[in-house]
MDAnalysis code that builds the backbone (N, CA, C; Angstrom):
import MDAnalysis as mda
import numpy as np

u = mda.Universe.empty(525, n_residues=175, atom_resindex=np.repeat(np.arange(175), 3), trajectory=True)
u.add_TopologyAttr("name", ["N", "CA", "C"] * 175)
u.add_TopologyAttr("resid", np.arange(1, 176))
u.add_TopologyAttr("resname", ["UNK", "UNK", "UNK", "UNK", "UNK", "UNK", "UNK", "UNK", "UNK", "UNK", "UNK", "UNK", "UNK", "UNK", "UNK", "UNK", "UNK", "UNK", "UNK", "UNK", "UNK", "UNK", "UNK", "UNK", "UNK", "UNK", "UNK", "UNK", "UNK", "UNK", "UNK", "UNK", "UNK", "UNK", "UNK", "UNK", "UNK", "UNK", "UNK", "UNK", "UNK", "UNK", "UNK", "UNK", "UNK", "UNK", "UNK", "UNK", "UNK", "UNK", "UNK", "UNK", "UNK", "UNK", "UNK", "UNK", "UNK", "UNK", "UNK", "UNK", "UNK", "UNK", "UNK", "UNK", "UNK", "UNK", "UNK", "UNK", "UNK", "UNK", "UNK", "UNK", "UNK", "UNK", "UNK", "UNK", "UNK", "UNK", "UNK", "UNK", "UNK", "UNK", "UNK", "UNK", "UNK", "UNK", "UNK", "UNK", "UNK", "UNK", "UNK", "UNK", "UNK", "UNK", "UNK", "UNK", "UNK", "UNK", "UNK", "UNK", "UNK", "UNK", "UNK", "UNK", "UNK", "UNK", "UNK", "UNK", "UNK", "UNK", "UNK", "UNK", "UNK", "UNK", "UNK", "UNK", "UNK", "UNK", "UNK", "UNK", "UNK", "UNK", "UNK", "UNK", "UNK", "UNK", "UNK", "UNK", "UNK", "UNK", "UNK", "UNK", "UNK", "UNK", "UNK", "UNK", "UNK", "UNK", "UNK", "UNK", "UNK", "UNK", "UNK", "UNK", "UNK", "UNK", "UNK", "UNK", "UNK", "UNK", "UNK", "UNK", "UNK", "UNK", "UNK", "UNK", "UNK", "UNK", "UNK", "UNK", "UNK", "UNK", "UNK", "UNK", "UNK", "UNK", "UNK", "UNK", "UNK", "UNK", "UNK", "UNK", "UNK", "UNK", "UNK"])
u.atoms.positions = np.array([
    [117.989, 12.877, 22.662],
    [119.070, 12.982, 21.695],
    [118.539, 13.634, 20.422],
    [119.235, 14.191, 19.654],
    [118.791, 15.321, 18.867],
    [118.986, 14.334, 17.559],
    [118.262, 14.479, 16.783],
    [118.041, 13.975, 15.184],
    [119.181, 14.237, 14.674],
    [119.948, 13.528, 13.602],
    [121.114, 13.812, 13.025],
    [120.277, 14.095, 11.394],
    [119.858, 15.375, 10.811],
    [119.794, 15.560, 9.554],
    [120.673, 15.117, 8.673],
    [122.002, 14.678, 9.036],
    [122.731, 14.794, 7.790],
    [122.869, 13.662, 6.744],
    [123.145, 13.453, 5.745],
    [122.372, 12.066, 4.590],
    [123.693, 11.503, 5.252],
    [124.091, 10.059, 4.793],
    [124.605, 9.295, 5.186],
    [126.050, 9.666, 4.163],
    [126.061, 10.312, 3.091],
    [127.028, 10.344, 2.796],
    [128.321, 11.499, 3.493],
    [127.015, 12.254, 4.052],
    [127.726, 13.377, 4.401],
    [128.517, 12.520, 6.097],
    [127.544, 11.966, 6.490],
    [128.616, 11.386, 7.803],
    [130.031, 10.553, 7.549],
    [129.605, 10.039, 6.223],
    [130.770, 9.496, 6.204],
    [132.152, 10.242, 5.788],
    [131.731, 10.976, 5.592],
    [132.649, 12.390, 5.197],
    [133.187, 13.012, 6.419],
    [132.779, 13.257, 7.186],
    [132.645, 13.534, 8.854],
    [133.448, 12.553, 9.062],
    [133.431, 11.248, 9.402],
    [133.941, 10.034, 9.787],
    [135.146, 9.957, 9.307],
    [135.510, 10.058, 8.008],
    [136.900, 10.020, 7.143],
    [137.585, 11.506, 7.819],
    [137.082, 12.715, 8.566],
    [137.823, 13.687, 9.027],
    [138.027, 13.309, 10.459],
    [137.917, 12.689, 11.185],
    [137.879, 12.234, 12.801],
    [136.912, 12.959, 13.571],
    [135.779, 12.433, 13.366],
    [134.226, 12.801, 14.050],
    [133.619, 11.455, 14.358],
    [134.367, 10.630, 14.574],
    [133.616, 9.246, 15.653],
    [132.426, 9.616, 15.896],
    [131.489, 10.651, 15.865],
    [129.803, 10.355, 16.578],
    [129.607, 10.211, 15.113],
    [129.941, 10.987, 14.121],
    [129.108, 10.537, 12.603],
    [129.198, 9.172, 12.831],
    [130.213, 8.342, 12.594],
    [130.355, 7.534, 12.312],
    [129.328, 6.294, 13.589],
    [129.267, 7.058, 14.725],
    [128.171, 6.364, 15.776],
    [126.454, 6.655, 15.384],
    [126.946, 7.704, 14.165],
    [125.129, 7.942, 14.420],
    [124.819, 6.825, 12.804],
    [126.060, 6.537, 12.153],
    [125.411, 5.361, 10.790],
    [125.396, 4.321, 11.577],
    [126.259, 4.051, 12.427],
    [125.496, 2.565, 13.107],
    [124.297, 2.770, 13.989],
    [123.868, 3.899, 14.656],
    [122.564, 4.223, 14.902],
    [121.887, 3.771, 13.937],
    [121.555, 4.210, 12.980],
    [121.129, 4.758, 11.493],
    [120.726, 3.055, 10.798],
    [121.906, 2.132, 10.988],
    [121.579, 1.180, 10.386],
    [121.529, -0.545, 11.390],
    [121.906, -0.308, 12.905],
    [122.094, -1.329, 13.389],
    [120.892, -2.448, 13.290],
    [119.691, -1.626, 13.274],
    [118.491, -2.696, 13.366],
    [118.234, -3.678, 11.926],
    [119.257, -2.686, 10.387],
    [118.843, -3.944, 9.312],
    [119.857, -4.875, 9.611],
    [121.056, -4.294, 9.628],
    [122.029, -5.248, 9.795],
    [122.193, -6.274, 10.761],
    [122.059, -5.944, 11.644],
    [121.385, -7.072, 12.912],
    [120.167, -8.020, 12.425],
    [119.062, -7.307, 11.516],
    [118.016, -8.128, 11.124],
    [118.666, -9.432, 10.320],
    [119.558, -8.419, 8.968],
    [119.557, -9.740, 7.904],
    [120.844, -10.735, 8.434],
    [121.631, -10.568, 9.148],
    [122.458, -11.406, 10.296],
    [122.028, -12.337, 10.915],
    [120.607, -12.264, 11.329],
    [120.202, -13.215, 12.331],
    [119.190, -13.987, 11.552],
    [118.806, -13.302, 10.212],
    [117.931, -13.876, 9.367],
    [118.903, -15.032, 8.559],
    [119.933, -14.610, 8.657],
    [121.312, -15.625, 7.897],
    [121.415, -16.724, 8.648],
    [121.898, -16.471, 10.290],
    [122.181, -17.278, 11.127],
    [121.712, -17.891, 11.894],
    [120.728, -17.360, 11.841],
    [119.451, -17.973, 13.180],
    [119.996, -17.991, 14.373],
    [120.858, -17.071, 14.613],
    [121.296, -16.871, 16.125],
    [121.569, -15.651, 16.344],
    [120.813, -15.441, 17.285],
    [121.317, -13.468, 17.656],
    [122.680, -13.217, 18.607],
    [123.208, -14.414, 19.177],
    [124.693, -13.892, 19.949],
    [125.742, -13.881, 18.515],
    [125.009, -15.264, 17.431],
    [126.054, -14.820, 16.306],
    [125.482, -13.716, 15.383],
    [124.483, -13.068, 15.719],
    [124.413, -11.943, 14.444],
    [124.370, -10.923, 14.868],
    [124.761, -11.099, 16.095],
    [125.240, -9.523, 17.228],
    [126.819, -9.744, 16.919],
    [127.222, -10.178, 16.763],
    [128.471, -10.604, 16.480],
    [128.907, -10.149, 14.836],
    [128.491, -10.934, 13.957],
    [128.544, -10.672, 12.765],
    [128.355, -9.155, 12.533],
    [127.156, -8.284, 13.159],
    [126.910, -6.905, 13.291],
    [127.800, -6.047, 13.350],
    [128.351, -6.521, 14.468],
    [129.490, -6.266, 15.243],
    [131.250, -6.078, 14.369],
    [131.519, -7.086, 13.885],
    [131.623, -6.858, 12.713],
    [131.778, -6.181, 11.674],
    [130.577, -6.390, 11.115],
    [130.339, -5.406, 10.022],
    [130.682, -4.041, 9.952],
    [130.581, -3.550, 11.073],
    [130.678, -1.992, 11.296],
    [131.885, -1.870, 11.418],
    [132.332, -2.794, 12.235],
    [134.233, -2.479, 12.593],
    [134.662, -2.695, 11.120],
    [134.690, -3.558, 10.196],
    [135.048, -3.656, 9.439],
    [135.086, -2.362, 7.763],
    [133.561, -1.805, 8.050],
    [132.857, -0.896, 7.303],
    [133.867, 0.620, 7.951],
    [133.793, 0.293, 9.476],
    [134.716, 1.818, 9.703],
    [136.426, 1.773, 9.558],
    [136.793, 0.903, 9.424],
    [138.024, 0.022, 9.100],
    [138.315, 1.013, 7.397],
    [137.266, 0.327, 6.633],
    [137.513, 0.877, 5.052],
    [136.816, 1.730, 4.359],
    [136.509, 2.329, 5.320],
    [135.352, 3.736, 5.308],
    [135.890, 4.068, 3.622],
    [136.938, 4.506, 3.913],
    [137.654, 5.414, 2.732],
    [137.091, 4.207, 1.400],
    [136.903, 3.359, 1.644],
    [136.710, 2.251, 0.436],
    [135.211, 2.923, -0.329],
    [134.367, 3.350, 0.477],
    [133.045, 3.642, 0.584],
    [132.586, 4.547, -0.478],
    [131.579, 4.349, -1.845],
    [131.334, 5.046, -2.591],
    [130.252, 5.664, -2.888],
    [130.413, 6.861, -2.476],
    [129.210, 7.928, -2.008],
    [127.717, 7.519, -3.538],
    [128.390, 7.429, -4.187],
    [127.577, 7.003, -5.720],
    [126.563, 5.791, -5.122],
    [126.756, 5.027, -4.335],
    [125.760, 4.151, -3.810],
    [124.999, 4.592, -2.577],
    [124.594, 3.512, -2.045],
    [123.767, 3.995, -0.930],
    [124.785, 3.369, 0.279],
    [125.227, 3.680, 1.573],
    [125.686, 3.377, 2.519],
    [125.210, 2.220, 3.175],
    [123.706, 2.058, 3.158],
    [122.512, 0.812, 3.429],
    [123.142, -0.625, 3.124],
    [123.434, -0.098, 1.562],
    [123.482, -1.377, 0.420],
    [124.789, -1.884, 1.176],
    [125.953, -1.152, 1.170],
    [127.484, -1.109, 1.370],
    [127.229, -1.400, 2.817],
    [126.460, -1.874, 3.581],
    [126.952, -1.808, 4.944],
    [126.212, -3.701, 5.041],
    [125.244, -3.832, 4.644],
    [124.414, -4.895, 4.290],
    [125.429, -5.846, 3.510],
    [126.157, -5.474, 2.742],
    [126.969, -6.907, 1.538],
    [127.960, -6.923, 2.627],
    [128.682, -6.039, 3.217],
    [129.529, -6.349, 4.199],
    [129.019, -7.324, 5.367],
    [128.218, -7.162, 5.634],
    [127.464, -8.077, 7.001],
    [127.248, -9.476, 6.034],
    [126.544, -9.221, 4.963],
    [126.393, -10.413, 4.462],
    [127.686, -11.490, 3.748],
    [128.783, -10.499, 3.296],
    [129.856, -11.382, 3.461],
    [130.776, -11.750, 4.434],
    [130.230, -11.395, 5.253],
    [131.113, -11.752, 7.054],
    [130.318, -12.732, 7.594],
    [129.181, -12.642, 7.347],
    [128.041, -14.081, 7.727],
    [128.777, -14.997, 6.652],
    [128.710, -14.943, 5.416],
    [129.011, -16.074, 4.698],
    [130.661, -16.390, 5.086],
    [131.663, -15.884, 5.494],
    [132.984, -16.032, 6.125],
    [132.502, -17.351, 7.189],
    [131.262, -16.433, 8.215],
    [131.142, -17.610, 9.335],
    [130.791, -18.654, 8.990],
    [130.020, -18.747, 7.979],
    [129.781, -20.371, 7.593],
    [130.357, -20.962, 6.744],
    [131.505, -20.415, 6.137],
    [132.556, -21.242, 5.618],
    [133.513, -21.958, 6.997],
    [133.865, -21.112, 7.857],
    [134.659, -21.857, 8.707],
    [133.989, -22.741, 9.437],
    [132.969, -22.570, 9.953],
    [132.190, -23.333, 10.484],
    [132.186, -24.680, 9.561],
    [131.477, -24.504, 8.371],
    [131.663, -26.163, 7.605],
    [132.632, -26.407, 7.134],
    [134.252, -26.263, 7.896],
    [135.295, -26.808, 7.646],
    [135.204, -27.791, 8.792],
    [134.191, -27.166, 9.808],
    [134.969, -27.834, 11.326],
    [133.799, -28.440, 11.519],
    [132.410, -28.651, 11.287],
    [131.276, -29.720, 11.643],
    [130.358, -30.149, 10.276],
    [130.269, -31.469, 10.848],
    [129.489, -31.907, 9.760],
    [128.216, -31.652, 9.924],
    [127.187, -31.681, 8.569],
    [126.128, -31.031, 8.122],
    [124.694, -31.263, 8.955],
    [125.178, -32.310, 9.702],
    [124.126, -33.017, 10.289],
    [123.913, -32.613, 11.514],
    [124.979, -32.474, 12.608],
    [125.070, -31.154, 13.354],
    [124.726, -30.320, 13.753],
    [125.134, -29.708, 12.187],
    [124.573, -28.021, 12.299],
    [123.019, -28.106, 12.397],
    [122.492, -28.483, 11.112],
    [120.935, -28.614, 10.921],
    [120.194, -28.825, 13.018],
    [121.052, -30.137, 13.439],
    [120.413, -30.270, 14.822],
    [120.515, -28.901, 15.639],
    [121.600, -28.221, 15.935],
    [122.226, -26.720, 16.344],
    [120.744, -26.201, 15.857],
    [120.777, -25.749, 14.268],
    [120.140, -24.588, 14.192],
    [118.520, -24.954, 14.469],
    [118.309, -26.307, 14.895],
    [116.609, -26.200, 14.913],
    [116.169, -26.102, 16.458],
    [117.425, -26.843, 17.093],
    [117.353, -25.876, 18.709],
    [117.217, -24.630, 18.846],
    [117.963, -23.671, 17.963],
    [118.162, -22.426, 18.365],
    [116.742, -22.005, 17.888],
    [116.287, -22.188, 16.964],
    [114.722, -21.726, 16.422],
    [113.645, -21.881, 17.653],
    [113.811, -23.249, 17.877],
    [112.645, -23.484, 19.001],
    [112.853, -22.504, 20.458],
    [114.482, -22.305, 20.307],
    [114.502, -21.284, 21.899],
    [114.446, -19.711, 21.516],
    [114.580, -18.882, 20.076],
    [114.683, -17.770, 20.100],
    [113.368, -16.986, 19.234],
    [113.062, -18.229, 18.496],
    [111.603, -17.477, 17.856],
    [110.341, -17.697, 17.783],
    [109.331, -16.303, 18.038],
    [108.340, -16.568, 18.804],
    [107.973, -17.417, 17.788],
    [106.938, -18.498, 18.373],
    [105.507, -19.580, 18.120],
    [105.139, -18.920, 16.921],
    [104.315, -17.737, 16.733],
    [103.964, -17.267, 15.644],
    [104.394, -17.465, 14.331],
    [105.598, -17.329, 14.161],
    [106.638, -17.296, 13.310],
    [107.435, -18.854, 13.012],
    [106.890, -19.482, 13.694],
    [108.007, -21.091, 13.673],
    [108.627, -21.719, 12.304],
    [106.965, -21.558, 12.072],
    [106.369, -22.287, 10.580],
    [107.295, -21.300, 9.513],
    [107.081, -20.372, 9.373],
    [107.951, -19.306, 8.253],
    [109.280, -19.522, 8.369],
    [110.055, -19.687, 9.856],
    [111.163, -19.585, 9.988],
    [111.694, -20.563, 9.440],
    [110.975, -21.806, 10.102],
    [111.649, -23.641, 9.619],
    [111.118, -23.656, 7.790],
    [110.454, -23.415, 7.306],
    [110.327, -23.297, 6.086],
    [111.869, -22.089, 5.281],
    [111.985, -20.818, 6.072],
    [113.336, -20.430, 5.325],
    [113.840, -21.471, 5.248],
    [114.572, -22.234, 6.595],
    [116.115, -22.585, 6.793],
    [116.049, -23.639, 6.207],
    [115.230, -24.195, 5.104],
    [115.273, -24.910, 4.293],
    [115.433, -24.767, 3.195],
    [115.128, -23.184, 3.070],
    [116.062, -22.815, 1.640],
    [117.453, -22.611, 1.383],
    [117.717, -22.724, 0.651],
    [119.073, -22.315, -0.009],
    [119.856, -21.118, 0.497],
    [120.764, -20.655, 1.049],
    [120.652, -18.972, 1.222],
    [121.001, -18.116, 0.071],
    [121.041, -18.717, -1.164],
    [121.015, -18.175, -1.972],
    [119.556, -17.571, -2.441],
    [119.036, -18.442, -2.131],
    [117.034, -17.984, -2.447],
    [116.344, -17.438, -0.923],
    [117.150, -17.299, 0.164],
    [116.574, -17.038, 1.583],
    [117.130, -16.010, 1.466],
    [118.278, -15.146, 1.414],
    [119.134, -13.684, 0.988],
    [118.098, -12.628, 0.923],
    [118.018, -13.508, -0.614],
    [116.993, -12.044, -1.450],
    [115.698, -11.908, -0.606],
    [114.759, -13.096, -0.383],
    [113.791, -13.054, 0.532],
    [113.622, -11.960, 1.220],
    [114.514, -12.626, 2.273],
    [114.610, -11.457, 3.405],
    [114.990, -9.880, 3.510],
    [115.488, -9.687, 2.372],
    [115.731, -8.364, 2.094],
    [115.083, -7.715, 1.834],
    [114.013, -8.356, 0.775],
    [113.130, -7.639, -0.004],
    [111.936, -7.721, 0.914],
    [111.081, -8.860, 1.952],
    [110.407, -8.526, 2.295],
    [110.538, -8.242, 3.670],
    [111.700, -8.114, 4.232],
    [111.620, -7.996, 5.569],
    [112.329, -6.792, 5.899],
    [113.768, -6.397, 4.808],
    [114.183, -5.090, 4.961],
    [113.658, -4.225, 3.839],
    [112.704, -4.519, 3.825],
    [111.627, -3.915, 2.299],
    [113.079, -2.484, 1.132],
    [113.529, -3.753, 0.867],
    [114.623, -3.559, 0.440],
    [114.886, -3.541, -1.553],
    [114.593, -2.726, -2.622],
    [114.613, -2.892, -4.070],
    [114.800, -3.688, -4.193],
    [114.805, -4.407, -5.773],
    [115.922, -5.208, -6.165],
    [117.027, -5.183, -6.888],
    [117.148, -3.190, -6.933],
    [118.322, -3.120, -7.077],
    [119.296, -2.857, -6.215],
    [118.510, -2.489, -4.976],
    [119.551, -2.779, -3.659],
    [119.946, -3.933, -3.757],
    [118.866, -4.784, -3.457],
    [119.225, -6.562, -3.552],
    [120.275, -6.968, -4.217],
    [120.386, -6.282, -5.449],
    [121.682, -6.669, -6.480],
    [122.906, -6.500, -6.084],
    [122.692, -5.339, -5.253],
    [124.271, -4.367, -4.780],
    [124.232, -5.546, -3.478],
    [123.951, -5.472, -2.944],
    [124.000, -6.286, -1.296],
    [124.619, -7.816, -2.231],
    [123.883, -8.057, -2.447],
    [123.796, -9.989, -3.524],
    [125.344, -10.175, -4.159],
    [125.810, -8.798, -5.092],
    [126.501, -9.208, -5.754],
    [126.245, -9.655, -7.480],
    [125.058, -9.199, -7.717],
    [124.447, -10.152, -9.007],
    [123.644, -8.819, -10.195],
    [123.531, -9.280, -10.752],
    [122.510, -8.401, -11.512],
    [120.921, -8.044, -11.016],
    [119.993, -7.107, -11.572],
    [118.778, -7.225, -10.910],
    [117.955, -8.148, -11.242],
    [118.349, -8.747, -12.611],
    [117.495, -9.994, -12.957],
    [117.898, -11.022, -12.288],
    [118.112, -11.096, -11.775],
    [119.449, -12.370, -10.977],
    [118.088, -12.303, -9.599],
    [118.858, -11.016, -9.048],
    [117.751, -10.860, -7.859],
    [116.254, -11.029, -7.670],
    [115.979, -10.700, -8.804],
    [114.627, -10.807, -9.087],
    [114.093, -12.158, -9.226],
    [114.900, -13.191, -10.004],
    [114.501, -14.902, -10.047],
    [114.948, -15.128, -8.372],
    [115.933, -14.464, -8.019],
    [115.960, -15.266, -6.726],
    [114.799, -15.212, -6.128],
    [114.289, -13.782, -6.143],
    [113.417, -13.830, -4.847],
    [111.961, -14.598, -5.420],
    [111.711, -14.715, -6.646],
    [110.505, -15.489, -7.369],
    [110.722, -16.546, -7.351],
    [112.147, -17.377, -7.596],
    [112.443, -18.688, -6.808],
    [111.863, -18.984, -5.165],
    [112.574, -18.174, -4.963],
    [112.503, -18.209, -3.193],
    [110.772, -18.651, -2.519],
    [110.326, -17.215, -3.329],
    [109.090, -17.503, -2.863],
    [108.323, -18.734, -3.409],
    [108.575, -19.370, -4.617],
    [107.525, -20.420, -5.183],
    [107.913, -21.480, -3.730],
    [109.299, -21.636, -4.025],
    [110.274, -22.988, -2.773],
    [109.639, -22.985, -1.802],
    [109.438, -21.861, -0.992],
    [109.009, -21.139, 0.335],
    [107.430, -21.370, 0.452],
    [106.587, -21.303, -0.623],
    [105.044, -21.559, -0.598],
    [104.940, -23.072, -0.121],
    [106.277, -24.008, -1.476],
    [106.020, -25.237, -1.560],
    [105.785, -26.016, -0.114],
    [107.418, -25.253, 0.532],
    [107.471, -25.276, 2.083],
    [106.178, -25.586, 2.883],
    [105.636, -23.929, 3.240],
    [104.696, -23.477, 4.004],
    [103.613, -24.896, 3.612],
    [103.023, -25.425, 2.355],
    [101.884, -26.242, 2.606],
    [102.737, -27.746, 2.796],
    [103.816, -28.183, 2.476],
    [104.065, -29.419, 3.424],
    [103.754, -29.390, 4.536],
])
């Protein structure tokens, strides 16, 4: 398959004229962060294949919403990340807290490798307000002024999060 040169704004430009492959080559282009920070949210990959899933329908849905002045990355990422936070609002209408926590520490022990246990069970003890930025910044090696645009917040905002995050996250790791 042949490289798509064109910047992301220009596909979406393509996409808003009826060229469906532009618009197949930004979810090329971006399925692996968005899938990342989804499953980094949810700790489940049938729900952050889902949420993914999602995102894009939703992103090609309001394409026209889309402002070339940003980055497409950022704008495709706050969308996933407010469709994850959708799922866990409905979700804690319908189970209690105690539950879930049991749910999500099954799903850890069956989907992520050994290596990783310790890091993982130390996130899902953060906040996802301080686990967000985390993962963005060091896993979708992501600014923090992306972080801001994705977050919703200022860059100083982002910036205590993720210096929060990490002190919480150390405290974690040596319990």
């Amino acid at each position: 398959m042949a490289i798509d040169e064109r910047t992301d704004s220009e596909l979406v430009s393509a996409s808003l004229d009826g060229r469906r492959t532009a618009f197949a080559e930004l979810v090329h282009r971006h399925q692996d962060s968005v899938f990342g920070l989804s499953v980094g949210m949810t700790r489940n990959r049938e729900d952050a294949a889902d949420m993914a899933q999602e995102a894009f329908i939703r992103a090609y849905n309001k394409l026209e919403q889309y402002n070339p002045e940003y980055s497409f990355r950022s704008w495709i990422l706050r969308i996933c990340a407010n469709q994850t936070k959708n799922l866990f609002r409905r979700r804690m209408r319908r189970r209690c807290t105690e539950e879930k926590h049991l749910e999500q520490a099954e799903i850890e022990k069956s989907v992520i490798n050994p290596d990783y246990q310790e890091l993982e069970s130390a996130l899902a003890r953060l906040d996802p307000k301080l686990c967000m930025p985390l993962r963005l910044k060091y896993m979708e090696g992501m600014s923090y002024d992306e972080i801001s645009k994705v977050l919703g917040v200022g860059v100083s905002a982002a910036k205590m999060r993720v210096l929060r995050g990490k002190k919480l996250l150390a405290e974690y790791m040596e319990s």
